[in-house]
C-alpha positions, 0 to 999 in steps of 0.5 A: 532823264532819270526815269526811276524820279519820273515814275515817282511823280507819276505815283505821287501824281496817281495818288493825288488825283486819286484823292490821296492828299496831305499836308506833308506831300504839299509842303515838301512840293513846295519845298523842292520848287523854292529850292529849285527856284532859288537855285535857278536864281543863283545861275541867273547871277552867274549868266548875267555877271558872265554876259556883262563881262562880254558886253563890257567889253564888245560894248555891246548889249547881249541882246544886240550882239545875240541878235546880229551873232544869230544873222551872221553880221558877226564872227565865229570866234571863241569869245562870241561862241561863248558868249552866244552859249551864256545867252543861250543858257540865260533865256533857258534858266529865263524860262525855267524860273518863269515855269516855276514861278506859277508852281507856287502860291 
């Protein structure tokens, strides 16, 4: 964690609750989220083309190959390995999007 970009959060934060408020640090904030969000959004694209392809050809969904990989009715190998990876990264990117959604308006 880049703990000098936190510390610059928690001054923009101090000084917005302090009462110091404009509509430059609004939309730059806004900014940044849009940015973030559209990123996140273009991994999500890579994740699912990248799970699509596993379950082309296991013909299995992710869901269900995930579910059955976490109860050990499935193997070990490198492809489920990775394919348990890309659906790990999916739901974290998943969740990432969701936060970001109620940042903005």
């Amino acid at each position: 964690m880049n703990t000098a970009t936190l510390n610059k959060i928690n001054i923009l934060e101090m000084l917005y609750r302090s009462g110091f408020q404009n509509d430059i640090i609004e939309r730059t904030l806004d900014k940044l989220i849009a940015l973030e969000k559209d990123r996140v959004k273009e991994e999500l694209v890579k994740l699912n083309t990248c799970l699509q392809n596993f379950e082309t050809q296991y013909s299995m969904s992710s869901d269900v190959f995930y579910q059955r990989y976490e109860n050990g009715e499935l193997e070990d190998s490198a492809d489920f390995t990775e394919w348990s990876s890309f659906y790990d990264m999916r739901q974290t990117a998943q969740q990432h999007l969701e936060s970001l959604a109620g940042a903005l308006p």
